[in-house]
Structures are given as C-alpha cells and as structure tokens.
N, C-alpha and C positions, 0 to 999 in steps of 0.2 A: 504494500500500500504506500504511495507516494504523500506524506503528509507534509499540508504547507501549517506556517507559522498563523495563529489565528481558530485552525479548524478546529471543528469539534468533533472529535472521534471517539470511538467505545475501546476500553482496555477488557479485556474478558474477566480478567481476577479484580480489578478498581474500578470499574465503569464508564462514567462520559469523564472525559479528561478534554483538555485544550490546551494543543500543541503550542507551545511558548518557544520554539524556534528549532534550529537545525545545531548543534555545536560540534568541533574537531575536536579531540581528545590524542595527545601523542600515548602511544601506549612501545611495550616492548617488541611488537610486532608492527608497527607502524604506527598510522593516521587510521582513525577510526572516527565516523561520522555517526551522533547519536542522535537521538527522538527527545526533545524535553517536551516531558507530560508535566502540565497542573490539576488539578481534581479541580471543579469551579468552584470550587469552597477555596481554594487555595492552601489548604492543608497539607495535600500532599503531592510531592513532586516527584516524578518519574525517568528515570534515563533508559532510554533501550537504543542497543547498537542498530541502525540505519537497517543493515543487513539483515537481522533478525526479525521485523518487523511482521511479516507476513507468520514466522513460525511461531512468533509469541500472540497472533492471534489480533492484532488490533484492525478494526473495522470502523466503515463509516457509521453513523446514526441510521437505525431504521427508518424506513420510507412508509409512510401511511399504509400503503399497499401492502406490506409483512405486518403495518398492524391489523388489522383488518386479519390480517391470517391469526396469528395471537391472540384476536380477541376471540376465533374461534377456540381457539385452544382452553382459554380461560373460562369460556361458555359451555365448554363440555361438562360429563358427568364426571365426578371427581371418583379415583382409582379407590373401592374401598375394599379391596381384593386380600389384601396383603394386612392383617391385624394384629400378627405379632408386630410389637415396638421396635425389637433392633431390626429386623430386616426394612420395614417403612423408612427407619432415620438411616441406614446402611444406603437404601435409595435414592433417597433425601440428599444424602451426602456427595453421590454420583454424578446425580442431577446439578448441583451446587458450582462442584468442580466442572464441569464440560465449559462455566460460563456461557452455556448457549441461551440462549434466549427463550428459547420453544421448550428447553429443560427446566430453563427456570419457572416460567409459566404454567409449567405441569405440578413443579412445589407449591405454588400458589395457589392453583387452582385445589391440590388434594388436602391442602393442611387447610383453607379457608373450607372448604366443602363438605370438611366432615365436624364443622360447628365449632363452637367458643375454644381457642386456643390460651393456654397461660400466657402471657410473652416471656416471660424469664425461664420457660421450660426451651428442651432440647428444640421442639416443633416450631415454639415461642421464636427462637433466634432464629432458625434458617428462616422460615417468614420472614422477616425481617430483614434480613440478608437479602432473599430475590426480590422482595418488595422494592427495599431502596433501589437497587441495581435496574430495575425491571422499569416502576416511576418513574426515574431523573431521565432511561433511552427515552420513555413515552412524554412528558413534559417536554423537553429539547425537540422532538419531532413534531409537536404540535403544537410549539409554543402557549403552553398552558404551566401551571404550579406543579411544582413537586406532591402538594397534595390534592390539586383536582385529578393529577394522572393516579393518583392513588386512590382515590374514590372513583374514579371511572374504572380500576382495573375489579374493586372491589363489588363492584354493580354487574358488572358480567359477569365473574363469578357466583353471586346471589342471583343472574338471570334477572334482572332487574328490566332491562331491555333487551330486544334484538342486537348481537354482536355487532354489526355495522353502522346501527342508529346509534352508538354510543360515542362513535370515532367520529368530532366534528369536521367537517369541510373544510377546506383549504379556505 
C-alpha cells in the first residue's frame, strides 16, 4: 500500500491511524524508508519499514459498499452453537487476532446477540476491543461520531432496522 503523508488508513492490531509522513532511518544494513502512524487521538505512534507495509496488513478505510456488506454480517443470527466458555473466548480470540473486519463483526455480533454482557468480564473486553476498532473504521467512513457509529452498529445487531436503511447516504 502506497501511503501519502495526511491519509487515513487502518493498522489491523491499532486501527484508523494517520500517516504523519515518510522518514529514512540509517540502519546496519543501509537506508530504510519507514511509515509514521499516529492513532487520531494522538497517543500512539507507529513506525513500520516502507517494505513491510503490505505484510503487516495496513489498509485503506472501508468504503460504504463493505459496509453495507458488515452491516449484513452484524444483522445476522448471532452463533449460539458453541456454549462451552473456553472454546467461545478461544474463538473470540481468533476472531480478534485476524484484525479482519468481517471477524470482528462476527465478535460483535455473537457476544451483543446473546444478551446483557459484564464489561469487565473476559466477553466484556473483547467487545470492547472490536467495538472500538470496528466504530472509529465506520465513523471515519461516514463521517459520523465514534458513538453514532457505535449505536448504528448496535441497532443492526438488535435488528432494529433493515441493514442498509441504517448506512446513511453519501
């Protein structure tokens, strides 16, 4: 992925970050050309080697059109197959890790789906986890609040609306 100074891109493990510039680094092996990532909170700052950029997974912001697919995902029946606890959080965890989007949505979807969650429990934090991660792509893509994207993801979820009535128009 070619990223310029400015953009707003997705890190898969930290989320929407905004690329703060291109920097050289002399190392033992030469010039190495890196990625500075900021979190838009500005809290946390990221360097990845130029070269690696693709293999560590960084992407643009989704397009209305994948949300629209994710809000199907969110709108599904949530998985309640699986009731033993460690293997649900074992999947949970799987899910977490890939950073994928449609993984994430799937934690969302099954831990919101199957009723009132603690938040300080095991179920409590990864919620939490693809929540933020999940919000901050969808606010940034629809220029809306980190908490209206969070209440729209949570109203598909609950089937509150038809999946595509809830994604506003350009």
């Amino acid at each position: 992925m070619q990223a310029q100074p400015g953009q707003i891109i997705v890190h898969p493990f930290h989320g929407v970050m905004r690329v703060q510039g291109i920097t050289t680094r002399r190392l033992k092996r030469g010039e190495v050309d890196y990625v500075e990532l900021t979190d838009l909170g500005g809290a946390l700052a990221v360097s990845i080697p130029v070269e690696t950029t693709d293999t560590v997974g960084l992407r643009p912001v989704v397009t209305r059109e994948k949300i629209h697919e994710l809000m199907g995902v969110l709108a599904s029946p949530a998985d309640t197959t699986c009731e033993q606890w460690s293997r649900r959080i074992k999947a949970h965890q799987e899910r977490l890790h890939s950073g994928d989007n449609e993984q994430l949505c799937v934690v969302i979807r099954d831990i919101l789906g199957t009723g009132d969650v603690v938040r300080g429990s095991a179920e409590g934090q990864m919620l939490q986890y693809a929540m933020g991660h999940v919000s901050a792509e969808f606010a940034e893509a629809l220029g809306m609040s980190g908490d209206e994207a969070e209440s729209l993801i949570e109203r598909a979820v609950r089937g509150a609306d038809a999946p595509a009535d809830l994604v506003p128009a350009a």
